[in-house]
C-alpha positions in Angstrom: -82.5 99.9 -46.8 -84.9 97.2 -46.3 -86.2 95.1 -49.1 -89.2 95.2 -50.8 -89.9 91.3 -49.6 -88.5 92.1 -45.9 -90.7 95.2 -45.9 -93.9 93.1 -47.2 -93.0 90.2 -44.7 -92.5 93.1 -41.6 -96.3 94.8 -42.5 -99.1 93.7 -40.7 -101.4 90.8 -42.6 -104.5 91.6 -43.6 -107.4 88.7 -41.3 -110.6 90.3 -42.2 -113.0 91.4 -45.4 -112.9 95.1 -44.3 -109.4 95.4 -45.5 -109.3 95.6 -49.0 -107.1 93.7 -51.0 -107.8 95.0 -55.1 -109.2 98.9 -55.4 -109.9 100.6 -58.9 -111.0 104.0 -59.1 -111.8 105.0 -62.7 -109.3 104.0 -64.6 -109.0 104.2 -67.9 -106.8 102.6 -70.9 -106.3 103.3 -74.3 -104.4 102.2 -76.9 -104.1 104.9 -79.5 -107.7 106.2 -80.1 -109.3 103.0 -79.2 -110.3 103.4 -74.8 -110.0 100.1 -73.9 -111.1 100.9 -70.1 -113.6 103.7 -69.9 -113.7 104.8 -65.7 -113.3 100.9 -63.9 -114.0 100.7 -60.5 -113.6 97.7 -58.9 -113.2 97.3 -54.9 -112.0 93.1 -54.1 -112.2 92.7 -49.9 -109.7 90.6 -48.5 -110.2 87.0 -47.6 -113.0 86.8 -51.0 -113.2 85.0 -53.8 -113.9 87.1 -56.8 -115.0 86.3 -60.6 -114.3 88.4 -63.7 -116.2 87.9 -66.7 -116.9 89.2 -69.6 -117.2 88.6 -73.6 -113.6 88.7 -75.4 -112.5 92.4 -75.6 -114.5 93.6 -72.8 -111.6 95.0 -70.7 -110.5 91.7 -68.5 -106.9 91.2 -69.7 -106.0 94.7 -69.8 -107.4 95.7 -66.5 -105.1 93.0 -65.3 -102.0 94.3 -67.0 -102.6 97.6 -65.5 -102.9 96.0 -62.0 -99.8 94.2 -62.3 -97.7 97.2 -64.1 -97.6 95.3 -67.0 -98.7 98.9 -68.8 -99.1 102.0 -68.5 -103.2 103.4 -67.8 -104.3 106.9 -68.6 -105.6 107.9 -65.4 -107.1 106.7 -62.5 -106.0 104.6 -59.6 -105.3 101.1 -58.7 -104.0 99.8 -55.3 -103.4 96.5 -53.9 -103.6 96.4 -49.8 -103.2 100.0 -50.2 -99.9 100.0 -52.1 -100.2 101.8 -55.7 -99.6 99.4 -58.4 -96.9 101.3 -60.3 -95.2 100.4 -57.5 -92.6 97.0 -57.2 -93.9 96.8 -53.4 -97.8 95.9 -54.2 -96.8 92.8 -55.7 -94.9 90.9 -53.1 -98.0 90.0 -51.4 -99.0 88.4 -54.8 -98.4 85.4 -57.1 -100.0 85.5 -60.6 -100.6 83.1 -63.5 -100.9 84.3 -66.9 -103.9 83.3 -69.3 -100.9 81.7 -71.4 -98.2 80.5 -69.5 -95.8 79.1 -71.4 -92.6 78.0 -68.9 -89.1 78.0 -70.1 -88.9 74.8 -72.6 -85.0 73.6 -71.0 -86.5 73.2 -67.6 -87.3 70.3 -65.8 -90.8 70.7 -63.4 -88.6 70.7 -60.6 -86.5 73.5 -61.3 -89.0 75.5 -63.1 -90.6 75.3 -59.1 -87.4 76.0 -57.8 -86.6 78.6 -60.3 -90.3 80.5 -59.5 -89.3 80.0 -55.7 -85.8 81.6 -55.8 -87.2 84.7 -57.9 -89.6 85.1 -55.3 -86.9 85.1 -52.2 -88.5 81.5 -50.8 -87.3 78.5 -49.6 -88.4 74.8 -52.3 -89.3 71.9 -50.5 -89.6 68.8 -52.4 -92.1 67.4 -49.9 -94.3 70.6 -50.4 -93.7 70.2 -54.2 -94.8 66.7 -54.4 -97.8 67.4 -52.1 -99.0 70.5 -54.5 -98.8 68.4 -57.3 -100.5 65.5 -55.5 -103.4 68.5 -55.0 -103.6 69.2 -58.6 -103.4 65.4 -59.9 -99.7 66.0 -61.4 -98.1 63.1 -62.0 -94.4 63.4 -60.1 -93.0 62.0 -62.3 -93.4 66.4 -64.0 -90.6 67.1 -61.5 -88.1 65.5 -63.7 -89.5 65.7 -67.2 -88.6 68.6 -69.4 -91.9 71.1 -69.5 -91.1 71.2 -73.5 -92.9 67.3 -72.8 -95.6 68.5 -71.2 -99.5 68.7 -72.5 -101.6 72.1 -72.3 -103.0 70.5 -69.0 -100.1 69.3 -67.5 -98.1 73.1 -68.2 -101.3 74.5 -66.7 -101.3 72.4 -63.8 -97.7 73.1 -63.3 -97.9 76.6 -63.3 -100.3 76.7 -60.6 -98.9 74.4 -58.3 -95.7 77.1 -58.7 -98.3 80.0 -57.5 -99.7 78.0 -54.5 -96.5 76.9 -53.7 -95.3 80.9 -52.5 -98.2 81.2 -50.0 -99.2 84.8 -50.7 -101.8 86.7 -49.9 -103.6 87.2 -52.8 -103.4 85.1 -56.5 -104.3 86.5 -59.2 -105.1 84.5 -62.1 -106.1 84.7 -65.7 -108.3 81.6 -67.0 -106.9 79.2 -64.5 -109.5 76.3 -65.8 -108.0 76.7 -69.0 -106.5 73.2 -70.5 -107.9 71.3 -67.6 -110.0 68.2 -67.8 -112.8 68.1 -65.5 -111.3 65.8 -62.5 -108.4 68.7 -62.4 -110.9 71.3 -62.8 -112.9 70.1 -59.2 -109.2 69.2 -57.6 -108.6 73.1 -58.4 -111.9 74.1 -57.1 -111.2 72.2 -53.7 -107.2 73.6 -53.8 -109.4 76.8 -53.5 -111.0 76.2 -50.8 -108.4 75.7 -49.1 -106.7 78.8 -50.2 -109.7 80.3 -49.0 -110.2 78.8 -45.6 -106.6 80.0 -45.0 -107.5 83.2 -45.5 -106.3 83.8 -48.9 -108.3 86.3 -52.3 -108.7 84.8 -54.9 -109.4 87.0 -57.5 -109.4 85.3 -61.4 -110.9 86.2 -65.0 -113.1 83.3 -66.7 -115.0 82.7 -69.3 -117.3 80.3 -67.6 -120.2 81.5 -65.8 -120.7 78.5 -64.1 -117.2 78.1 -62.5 -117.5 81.6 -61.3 -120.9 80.7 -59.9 -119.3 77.6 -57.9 -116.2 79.2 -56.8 -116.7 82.9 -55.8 -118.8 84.8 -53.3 -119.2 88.1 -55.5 -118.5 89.3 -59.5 -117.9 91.4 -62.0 -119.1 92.1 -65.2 -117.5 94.1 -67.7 -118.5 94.6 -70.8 -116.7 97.4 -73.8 -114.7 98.7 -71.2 -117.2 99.4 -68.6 -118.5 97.6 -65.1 -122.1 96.8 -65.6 -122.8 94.3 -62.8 -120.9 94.0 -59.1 -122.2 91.6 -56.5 -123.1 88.4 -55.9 -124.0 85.6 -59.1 -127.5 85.3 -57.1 -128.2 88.8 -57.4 -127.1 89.3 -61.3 -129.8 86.2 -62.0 -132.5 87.7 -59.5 -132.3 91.0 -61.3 -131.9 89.8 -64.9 -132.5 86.6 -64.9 -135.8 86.0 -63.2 -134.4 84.2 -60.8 -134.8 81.2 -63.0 -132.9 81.0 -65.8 -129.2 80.4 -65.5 -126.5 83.1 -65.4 -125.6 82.4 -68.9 -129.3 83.8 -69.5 -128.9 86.7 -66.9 -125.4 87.7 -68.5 -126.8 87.9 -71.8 -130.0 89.7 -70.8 -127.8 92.1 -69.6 -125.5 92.5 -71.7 -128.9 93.3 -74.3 -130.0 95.6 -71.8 -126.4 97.7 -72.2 -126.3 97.6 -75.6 -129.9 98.7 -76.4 -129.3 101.8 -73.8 -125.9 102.5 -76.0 -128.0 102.7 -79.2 -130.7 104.5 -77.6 
C-alpha cells in the first residue's frame, strides 16, 4: 500500500483559486458545557492569503486544533483540498507552526531542521538551510548553537524557516509575527510573497489588524465562537468603518454591533 506522502506527492496539485484549499461547514466545539465554536464556516481558496482575527477566546486556536486533529469537534465538517481532517492524509500537503513553539532544548538549529525534514519524508540541504535563514535575517551561525541559546525571536525565526523549508502547499500558522522585531517582521512579509507568487495559501491567526491588512487578500472575523465578517479588510472598513477610520475602528464597531444584537 502506498504511503500517505507518496499518495499526496502522486495527486494532482492544486494551480488555481477555484480549488479550495481550507472548508468548514458548521462546526462546532465544546469543552464540557462551555461551546467554544458555535456553526464555523469558513471556505480559504487555494493560491490566497488569508487572515484570522479575533479578540482572545473568540474561537482562533481551537478552530485550528480541530483542523489539524489536534481534537476532537462535535459536529460538522472540515476538509483540507478535499481530504477530511480526521484524516492523517490532509496534512501532508501542509506545514504548521504553533502560536508557541518551543523546539527540543538538546538540539542544535541544524538538526532541529534536519530533524523537522526527516519527519516529514524530505531531503536537508545546507545550502537551502542557510538561504532560508538568510530570508528571515538568522544569523548562521543558529545552525550550530543549541536552540536552548536562543531568544523568543531567534526560536521564532527558526521555526519558520523549518516550515518554508518543506515546500508544501499550504502553511498554516498561528501568530507567526510573534517575537519578531520589525526588520524580521517585513523580511517575513516579503518570504510571503514569495510563498505566494509560487503559488502557495497562506492561511495564519493574528492579532494585528494591520499585518493582516498588508499581507492577505481576504479575512475573517470571529468573535464568541461565531464568523461575523468574511471578505476583504477593504470591505470590513467600508461597511463598518466609514471607509475612513482604520480597521482597528471597523473591528471594534463591529464587534459593538454583535454584542448589542446579543443583548437585544
Amino acid at each position: 500500500m502506498a504511503s500517505d506522502q507518496q499518495q499526496a506527492a502522486d495527486a494532482p496539485k492544486a494551480q488555481h483559486s477555484d480549488v479550495v484549499a481550507i472548508e468548514a461547514k458548521q462546526v462546532r466545539k465544546s469543552y464540557l458545557s462551555n461551546e467554544v465554536l458555535k456553526g464555523f464556516d469558513l471556505e480559504v481558496p487555494h493560491g490566497m492569503s488569508y487572515g484570522c482575527a479575533g479578540v482572545n477566546g473568540a474561537g482562533k486556536s481551537t478552530f485550528l486544533k480541530c483542523m489539524l486533529d489536534f481534537c476532537h469537534y462535535s459536529s460538522g465538517s472540515i476538509s483540507i483540498y478535499g481530504v477530511p481532517s480526521t484524516q492523517r492524509l490532509s496534512r501532508t500537503r501542509l506545514a504548521f507552526l504553533p502560536e508557541r513553539f518551543v523546539p527540543p532544548y538538546y538540539l542544535n538549529g541544524r538538526n532541529f531542521i534536519k530533524m523537522v525534514m526527516q519527519l516529514n519524508s524530505e531531503h536537508y540541504s545546507e545550502q537551502d538551510a542557510r538561504q532560508m535563514l538568510d530570508y528571515l535575517d538568522l544569523d548562521l551561525s543558529a545552525l550550530s548553537k543549541p536552540v536552548r541559546s536562543f531568544s523568543k525571536g531567534m526560536t521564532q525565526k527558526l521555526g519558520l524557516a523549518a516550515c518554508f523549508l518543506l515546500r508544501r502547499d499550504l502553511y498554516i500558522l498561528d501568530e507567526p509575527m510573534g517575537g519578531l522585531d520589525p526588520k524580521a517582521r517585513a523580511l517575513l512579509k516579503r518570504q510571503f510573497k514569495r510563498l505566494l507568487a509560487d503559488g502557495a495559501t497562506i492561511f495564519f491567526t493574528s492579532h494585528s489588524l494591520s499585518d493582516i491588512e498588508e499581507v492577505c487578500e481576504e479575512m475573517v472575523l470571529l468573535d464568541r465562537g461565531l464568523v461575523q465578517f468574511a471578505g476583504r479588510p477593504d470591505d470590513l472598513r467600508s461597511k463598518y468603518g466609514g471607509g475612513e477610520n482604520s480597521l482597528e475602528e471597523a473591528f471594534l464597531r463591529l464587534i459593538q454591533a454583535d454584542t448589542a444584537a446579543q443583548d437585544a
